[in-house]
ROZABA-985391 format. One record per residue (C-alpha): residue in three letters; x negated, y, z negated. Coordinates in steps of 0.5 Angstrom, whole numbers, padded with zeros to 4 digits, always signed. Layout:
ALAXYZ;...
***
This chain:
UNK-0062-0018-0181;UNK-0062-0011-0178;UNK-0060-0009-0173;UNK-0066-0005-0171;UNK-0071-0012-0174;UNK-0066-0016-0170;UNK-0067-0012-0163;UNK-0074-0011-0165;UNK-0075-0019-0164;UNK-0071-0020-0158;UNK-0076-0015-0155;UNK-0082-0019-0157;UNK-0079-0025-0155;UNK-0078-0021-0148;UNK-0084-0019-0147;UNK-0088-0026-0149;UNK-0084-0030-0145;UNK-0085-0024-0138;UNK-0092-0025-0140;UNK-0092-0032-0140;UNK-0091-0032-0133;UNK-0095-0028-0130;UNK-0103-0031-0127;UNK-0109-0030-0131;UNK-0114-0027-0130;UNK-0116-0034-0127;UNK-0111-0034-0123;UNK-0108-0040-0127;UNK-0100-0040-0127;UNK-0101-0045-0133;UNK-0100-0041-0141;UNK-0106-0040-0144;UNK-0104-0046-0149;UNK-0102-0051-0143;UNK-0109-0049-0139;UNK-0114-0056-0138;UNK-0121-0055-0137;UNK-0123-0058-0130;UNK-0129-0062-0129;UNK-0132-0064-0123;UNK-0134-0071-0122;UNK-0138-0074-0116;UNK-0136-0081-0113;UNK-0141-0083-0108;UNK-0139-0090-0104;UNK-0140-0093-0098;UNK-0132-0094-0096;UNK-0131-0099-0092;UNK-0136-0104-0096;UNK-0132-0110-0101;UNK-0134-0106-0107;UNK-0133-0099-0103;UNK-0126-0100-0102;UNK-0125-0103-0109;UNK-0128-0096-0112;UNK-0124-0092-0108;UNK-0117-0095-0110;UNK-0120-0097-0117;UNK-0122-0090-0119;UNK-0116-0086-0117;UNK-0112-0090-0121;UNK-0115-0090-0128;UNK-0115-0083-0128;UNK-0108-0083-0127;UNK-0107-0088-0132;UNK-0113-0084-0137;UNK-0108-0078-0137;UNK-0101-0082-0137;UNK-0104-0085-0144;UNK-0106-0078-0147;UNK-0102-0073-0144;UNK-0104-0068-0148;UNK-0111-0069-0146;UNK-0115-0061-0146;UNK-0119-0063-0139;UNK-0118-0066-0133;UNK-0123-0070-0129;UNK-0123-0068-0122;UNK-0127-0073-0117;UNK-0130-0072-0110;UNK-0130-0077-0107;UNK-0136-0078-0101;UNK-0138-0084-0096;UNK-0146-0085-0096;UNK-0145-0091-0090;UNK-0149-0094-0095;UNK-0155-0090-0093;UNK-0159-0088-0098;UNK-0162-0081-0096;UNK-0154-0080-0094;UNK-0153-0081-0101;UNK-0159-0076-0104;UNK-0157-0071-0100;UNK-0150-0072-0102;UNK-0152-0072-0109;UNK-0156-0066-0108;UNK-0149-0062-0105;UNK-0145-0065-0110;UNK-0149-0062-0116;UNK-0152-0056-0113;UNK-0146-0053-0108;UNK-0140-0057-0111;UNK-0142-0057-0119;UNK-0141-0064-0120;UNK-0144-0065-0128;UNK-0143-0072-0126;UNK-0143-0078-0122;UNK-0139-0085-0121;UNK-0144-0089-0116;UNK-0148-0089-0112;UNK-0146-0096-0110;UNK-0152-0100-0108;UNK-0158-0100-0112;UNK-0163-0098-0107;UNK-0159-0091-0107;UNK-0158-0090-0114;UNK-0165-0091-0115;UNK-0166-0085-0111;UNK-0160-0081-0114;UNK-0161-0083-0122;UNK-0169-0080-0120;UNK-0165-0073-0118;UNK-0160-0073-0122;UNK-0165-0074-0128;UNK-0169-0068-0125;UNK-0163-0064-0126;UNK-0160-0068-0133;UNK-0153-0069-0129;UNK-0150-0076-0131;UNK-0150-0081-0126;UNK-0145-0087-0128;UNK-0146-0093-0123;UNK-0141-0099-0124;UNK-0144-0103-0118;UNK-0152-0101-0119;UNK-0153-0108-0122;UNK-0161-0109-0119;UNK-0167-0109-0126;UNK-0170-0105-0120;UNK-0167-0099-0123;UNK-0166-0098-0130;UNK-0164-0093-0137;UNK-0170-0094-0141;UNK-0175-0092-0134;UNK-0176-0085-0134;UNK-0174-0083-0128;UNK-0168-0086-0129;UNK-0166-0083-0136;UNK-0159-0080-0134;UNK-0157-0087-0130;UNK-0151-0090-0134;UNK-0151-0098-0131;UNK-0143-0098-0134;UNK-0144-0105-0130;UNK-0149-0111-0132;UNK-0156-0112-0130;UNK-0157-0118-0126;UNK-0163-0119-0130;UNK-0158-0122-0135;UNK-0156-0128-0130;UNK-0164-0131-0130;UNK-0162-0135-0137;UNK-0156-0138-0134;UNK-0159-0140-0126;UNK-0165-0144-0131;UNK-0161-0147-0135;UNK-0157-0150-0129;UNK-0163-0152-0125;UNK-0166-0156-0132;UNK-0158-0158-0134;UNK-0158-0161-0126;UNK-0165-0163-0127;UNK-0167-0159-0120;UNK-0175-0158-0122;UNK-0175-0153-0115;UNK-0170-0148-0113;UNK-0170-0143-0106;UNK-0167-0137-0108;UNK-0164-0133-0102;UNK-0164-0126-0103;UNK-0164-0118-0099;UNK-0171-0116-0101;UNK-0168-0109-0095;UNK-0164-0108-0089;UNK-0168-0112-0085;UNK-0166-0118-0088;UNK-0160-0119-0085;UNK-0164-0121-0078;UNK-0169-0125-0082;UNK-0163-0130-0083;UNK-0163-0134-0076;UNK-0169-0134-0077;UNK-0169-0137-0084;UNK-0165-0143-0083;UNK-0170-0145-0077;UNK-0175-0145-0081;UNK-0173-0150-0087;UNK-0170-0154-0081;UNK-0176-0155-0077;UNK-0180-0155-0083;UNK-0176-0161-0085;UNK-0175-0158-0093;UNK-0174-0163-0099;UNK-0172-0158-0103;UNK-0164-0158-0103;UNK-0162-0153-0108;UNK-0161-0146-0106;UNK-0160-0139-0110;UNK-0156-0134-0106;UNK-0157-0126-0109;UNK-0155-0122-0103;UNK-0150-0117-0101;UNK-0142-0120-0099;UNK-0144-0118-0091;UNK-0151-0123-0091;UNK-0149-0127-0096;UNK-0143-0130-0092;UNK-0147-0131-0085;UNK-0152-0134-0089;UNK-0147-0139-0092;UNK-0144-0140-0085;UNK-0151-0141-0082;UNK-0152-0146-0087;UNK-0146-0150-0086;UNK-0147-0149-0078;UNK-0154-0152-0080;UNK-0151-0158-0084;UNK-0154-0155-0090;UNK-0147-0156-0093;UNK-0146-0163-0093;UNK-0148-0169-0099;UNK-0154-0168-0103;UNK-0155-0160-0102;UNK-0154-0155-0109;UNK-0152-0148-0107;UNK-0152-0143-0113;UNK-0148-0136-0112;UNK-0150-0130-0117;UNK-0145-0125-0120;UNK-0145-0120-0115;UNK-0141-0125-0110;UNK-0137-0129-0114;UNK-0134-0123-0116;UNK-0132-0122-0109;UNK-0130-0129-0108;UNK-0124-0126-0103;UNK-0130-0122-0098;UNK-0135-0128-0099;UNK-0131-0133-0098;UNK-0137-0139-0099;UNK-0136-0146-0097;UNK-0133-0151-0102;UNK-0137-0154-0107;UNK-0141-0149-0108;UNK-0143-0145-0115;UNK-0143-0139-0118;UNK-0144-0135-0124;UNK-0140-0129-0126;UNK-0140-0124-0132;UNK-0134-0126-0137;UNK-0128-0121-0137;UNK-0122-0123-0142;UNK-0116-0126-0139;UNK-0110-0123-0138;UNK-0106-0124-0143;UNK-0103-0118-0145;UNK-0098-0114-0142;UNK-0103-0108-0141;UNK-0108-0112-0136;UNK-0102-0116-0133;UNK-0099-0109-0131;UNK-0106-0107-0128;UNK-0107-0113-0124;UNK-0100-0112-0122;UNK-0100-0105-0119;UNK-0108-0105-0117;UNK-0106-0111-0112;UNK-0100-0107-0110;UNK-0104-0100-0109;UNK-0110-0104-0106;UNK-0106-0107-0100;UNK-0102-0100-0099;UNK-0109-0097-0099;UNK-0113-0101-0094;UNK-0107-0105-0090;UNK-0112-0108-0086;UNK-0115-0112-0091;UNK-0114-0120-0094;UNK-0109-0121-0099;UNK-0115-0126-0103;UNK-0119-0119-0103;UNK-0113-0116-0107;UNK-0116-0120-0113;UNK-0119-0115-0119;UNK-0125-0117-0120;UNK-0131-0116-0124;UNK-0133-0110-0119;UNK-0126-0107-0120;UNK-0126-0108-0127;UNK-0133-0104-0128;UNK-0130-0099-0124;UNK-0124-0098-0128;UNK-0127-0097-0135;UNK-0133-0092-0132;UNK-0128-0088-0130;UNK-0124-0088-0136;UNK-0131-0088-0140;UNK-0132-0081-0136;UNK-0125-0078-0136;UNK-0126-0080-0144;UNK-0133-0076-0146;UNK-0130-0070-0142;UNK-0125-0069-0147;UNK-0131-0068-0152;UNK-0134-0063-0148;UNK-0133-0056-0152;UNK-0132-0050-0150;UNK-0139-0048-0150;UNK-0141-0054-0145;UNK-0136-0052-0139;UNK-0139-0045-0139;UNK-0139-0043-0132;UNK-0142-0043-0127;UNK-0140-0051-0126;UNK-0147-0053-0122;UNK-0155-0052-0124;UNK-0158-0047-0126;UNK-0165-0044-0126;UNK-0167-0047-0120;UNK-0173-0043-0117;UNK-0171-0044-0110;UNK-0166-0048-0105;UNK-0161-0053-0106;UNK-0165-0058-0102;UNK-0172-0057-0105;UNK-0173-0063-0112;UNK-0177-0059-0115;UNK-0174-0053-0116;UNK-0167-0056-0118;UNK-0164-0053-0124;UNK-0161-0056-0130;UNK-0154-0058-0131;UNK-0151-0054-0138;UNK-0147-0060-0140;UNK-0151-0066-0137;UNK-0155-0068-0144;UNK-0148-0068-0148;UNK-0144-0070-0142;UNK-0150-0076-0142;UNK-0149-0077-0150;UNK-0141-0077-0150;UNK-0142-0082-0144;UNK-0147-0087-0147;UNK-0143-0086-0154;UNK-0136-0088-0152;UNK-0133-0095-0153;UNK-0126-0098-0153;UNK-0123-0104-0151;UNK-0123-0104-0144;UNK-0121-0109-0137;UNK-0127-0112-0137;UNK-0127-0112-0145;UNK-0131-0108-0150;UNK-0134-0103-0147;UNK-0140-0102-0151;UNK-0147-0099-0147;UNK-0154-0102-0150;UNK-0158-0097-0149;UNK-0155-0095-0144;UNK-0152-0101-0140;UNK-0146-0105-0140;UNK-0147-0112-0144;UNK-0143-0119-0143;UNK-0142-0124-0149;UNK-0142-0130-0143;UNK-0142-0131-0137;UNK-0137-0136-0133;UNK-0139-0142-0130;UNK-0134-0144-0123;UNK-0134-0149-0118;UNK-0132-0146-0111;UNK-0126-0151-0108;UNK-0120-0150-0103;UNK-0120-0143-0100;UNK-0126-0140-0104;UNK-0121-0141-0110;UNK-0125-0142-0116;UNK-0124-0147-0122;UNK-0128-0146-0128;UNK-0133-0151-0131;UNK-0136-0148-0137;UNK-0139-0142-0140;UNK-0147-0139-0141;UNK-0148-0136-0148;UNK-0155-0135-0150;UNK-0155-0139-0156;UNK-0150-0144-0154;UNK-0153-0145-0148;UNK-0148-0148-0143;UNK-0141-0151-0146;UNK-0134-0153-0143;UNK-0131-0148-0147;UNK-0133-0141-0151;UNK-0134-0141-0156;UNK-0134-0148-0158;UNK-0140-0151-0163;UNK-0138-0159-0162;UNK-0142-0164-0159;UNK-0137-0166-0154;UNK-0136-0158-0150;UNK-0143-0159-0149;UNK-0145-0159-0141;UNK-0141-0157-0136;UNK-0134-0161-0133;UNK-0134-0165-0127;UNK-0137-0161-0121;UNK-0135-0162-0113;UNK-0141-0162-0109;UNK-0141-0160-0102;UNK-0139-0165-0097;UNK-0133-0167-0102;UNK-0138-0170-0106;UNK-0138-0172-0114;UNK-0145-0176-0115;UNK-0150-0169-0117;UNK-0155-0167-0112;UNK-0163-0169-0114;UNK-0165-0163-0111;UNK-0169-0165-0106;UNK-0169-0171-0102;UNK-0174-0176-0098;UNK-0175-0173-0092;UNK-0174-0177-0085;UNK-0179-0174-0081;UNK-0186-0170-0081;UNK-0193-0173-0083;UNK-0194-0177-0089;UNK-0201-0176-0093;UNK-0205-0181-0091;UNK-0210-0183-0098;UNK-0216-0185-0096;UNK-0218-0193-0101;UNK-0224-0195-0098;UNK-0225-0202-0098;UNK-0230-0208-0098;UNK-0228-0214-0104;UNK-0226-0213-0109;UNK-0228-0218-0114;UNK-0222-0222-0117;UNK-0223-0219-0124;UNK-0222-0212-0121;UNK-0215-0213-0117;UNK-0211-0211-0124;UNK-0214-0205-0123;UNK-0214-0204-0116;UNK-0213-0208-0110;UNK-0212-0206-0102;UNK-0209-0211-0098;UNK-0206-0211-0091;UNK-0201-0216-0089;UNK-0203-0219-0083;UNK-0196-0220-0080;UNK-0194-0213-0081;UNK-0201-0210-0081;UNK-0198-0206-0087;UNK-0202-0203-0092;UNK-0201-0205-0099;UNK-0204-0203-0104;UNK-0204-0205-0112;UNK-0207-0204-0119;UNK-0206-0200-0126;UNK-0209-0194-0122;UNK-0205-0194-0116;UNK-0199-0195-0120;UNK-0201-0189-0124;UNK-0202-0184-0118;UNK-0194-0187-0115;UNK-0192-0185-0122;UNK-0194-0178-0121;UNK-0192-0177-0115;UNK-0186-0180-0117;UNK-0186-0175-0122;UNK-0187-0169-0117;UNK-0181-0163-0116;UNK-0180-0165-0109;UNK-0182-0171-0104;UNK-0188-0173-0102;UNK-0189-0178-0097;UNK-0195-0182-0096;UNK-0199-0188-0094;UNK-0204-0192-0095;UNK-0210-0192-0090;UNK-0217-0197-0091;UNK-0223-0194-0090;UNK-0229-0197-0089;UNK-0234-0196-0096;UNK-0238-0190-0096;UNK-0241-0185-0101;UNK-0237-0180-0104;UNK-0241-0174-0099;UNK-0238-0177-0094;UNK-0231-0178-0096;UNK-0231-0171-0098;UNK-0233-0169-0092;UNK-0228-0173-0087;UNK-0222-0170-0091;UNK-0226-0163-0090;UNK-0226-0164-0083;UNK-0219-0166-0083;UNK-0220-0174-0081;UNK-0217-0176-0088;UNK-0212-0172-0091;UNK-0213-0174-0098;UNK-0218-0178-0102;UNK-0216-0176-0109;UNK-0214-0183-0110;UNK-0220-0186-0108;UNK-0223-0182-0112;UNK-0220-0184-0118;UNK-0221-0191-0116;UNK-0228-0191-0117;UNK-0229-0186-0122;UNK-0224-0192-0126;UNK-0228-0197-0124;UNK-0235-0194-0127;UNK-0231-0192-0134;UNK-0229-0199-0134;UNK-0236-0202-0132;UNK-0239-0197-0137;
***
């Protein structure tokens, strides 16, 4: 080479290496080469909840994780995080601040349903993403059309119905008493609750509990205070608490249903559970080793963040434009229906609902736009809320000891520890030993002897005890006998009187029943014809 080409080059490369370092026009240290498209994420939580601090440990760390695989990513989620208290005006407004001031193009959360009905409707106004990895109430939805741009990156409770009938059918309980929070209020209504189903003397003994960690856990404790935990009584928890076994901490025997996660059998998921658990514990120091469990919650939470983290990186050019907020707003940040619109919600959304991959909680693949699951575990709560499972719900194969399984003898469940230690299967209700019976009405008068086969009332006279006999009475008996709950009754000899006037005793609440009687008569007649 020349002497003059050779100083030419060590110029150039010079002065391309003095460029490199100073700022751009942004104020960017980084070459233009290396520079990440930042993109502004909103978390929305309510920290000191069960799933609040599970979010606030689990998100961080995906991202990191994202970014640790794919290094050379072109953009970087950065997340806001806000506390809402659970609060659901505190949740829109902080909604609206993430979206109008901070410029969110998405957002994780909210975390209850009540507040993502209320953001998913702001959010779909101003087309920004809202992905929730804990809004699990059909309440609110992706096909409604207020919540076109909410992403359930969860699964919806709906999906549980089918597992919680085919226990009662398979447990032969024709009754069950869901125990749910219709609202906030609902945590004061319990005391008052377990009064009533005792004073009132409950057959049923079969519950269904579906409400959130904090109501759940005195609900179960009432209960057990009560003696409503001990042989003979069934008690079924849905998903959203037996994914939170470590802040619940139910009473042994019970039931719970939870979505079916893969186990972890790889390296990968053993290493994530490892340094989840580590970073769960140095974050919330306060908190119970049992909580520092990866759960369905936490699992959601980890692969929506890398969902989102993901889709980012297929955003172009175009769709990071500046400004990062809404625009063609036609007033205030605070007023609905002038909100603007995102520029990079639709394709954001799109990527979002696009993207799949294997994640934590298995393949991540959003049905229009929401999180699906194979199966659905079925575990009986032993020792210390330690969960042992027996068997799986699959909507074809219905309830079998082990997924995936077509043989005859995986069909059912495995042997099941009932409350108070017990192994024999709760019926579900039981007779009661207090309260009124009710009294059906037989007249009386003779009987001729060839009519006792169909009905005869005698009274024992050293016990003056009411027996009653024949193919109707046996009838009746088998049809109460027959009914989802207890009904205790007696038999009372009435004088004989025409039908008006037995109608018009049970009316005026003399009798309380006359059917039987009734049916008695009718008999006879049909007999005689």
């Amino acid at each position: 080479m020349a002497p003059g080409c050779a100083a030419r080059s060590l110029f150039l490369l010079f002065f391309t290496a003095l460029a490199s370092l100073l700022p751009t026009s942004q104020g960017q240290p980084l070459p233009a080469a290396e520079a990440k498209e930042t993109v502004t994420v909103g978390l929305i939580i309510d920290a000191a909840s069960p799933v609040g601090r599970i979010a606030n440990t689990t998100i961080p760390m995906a991202l990191e994780d994202f970014y640790a695989a794919y290094p050379n990513s072109s953009a970087r989620v950065q997340v806001l995080m806000h506390d809402s208290g659970g609060d659901v005006i505190a949740a829109a407004s902080t909604a609206l601040q993430l979206m109008t001031t901070q410029g969110a193009r998405a957002i994780l959360g909210p975390q209850s349903s009540a507040e993502s009905a209320f953001v998913a409707d702001l959010a779909t106004r101003a087309e920004v993403p809202v992905v929730s990895f804990s809004a699990t109430s059909p309440s609110v939805s992706p096909s409604a059309a207020g919540s076109r741009f909410f992403v359930r990156a969860a699964v919806s409770d709906a999906a549980q119905a089918g597992a919680i009938a085919a226990l009662a059918a398979y447990f032969g309980w024709r009754r069950v008493v869901p125990v749910y929070q219709d609202d906030d209020y609902g945590a004061a209504f319990v005391p008052y609750l377990v009064d009533a189903l005792t004073a009132a003397g409950a057959e049923t003994r079969a519950f269904v509990v579906h409400a959130r960690p904090a109501l759940a856990e005195r609900v179960l404790a009432a209960a057990e205070e009560a003696g409503m935990m001990a042989a003979g009584y069934a008690w079924v928890i849905t998903g959203g608490l037996t994914c939170l076994l470590g802040s619940v901490r139910p009473p042994q025997g019970v039931i719970g249903l939870a979505p079916y996660v893969p186990p972890s059998t790889t390296p990968r998921l053993r290493d994530v559970r490892r340094r989840w658990a580590h970073r769960f514990m140095r974050d919330h120091r306060d908190a119970d080793p049992a909580e520092a469990e990866m759960g369905c919650f936490a699992l959601w939470a980890y692969d929506a963040a890398w969902a989102v983290a993901s889709a980012a990186e297929r955003l172009g050019p175009g769709d990071l434009l500046p400004p990062p907020g809404l625009v063609g707003g036609r007033s205030g940040p605070t007023d609905f229906s002038g909100l603007g619109k995102s520029t990079s919600g639709k394709k954001f959304l799109a990527e979002i609902t696009n993207t799949t991959f294997d994640g934590l909680s298995g393949r991540f693949h959003l049905v229009h736009g929401e999180l699906t699951v194979p199966a659905f575990r079925v575990v009986n709560i032993v020792d210390n809320a330690k969960e042992r499972s027996i068997g799986f719900w699959t909507p074809k194969r219905r309830l079998t000891r082990r997924l995936g399984s077509t043989s005859k003898d995986d069909s059912g469940l495995g042997p099941v520890i009932w409350p108070g230690d017990s192994t024999v299967v709760p019926r579900g209700w039981v007779q009661p030993t207090s309260g009124r019976k009710l009294r059906v009405a037989v007249p009386g008068g003779r009987v001729d002897p060839g009519y006792r086969a169909i009905i005869h009332l005698d009274v024992d006279p050293a016990t003056n005890r009411t027996v009653a006999g024949g193919y109707v009475i046996e009838v009746f008996e088998a049809a109460v006998r027959l009914l989802p709950y207890a009904l205790p009754f007696e038999y009372v000899l009435v004088p004989s009187m025409p039908y008006d006037s037995l109608i018009k005793k049970v009316s005026h609440g003399t009798l309380r029943s006359a059917a039987v009687e009734l049916k008695l008569h009718l008999s006879a007649q049909l007999v005689r014809r």
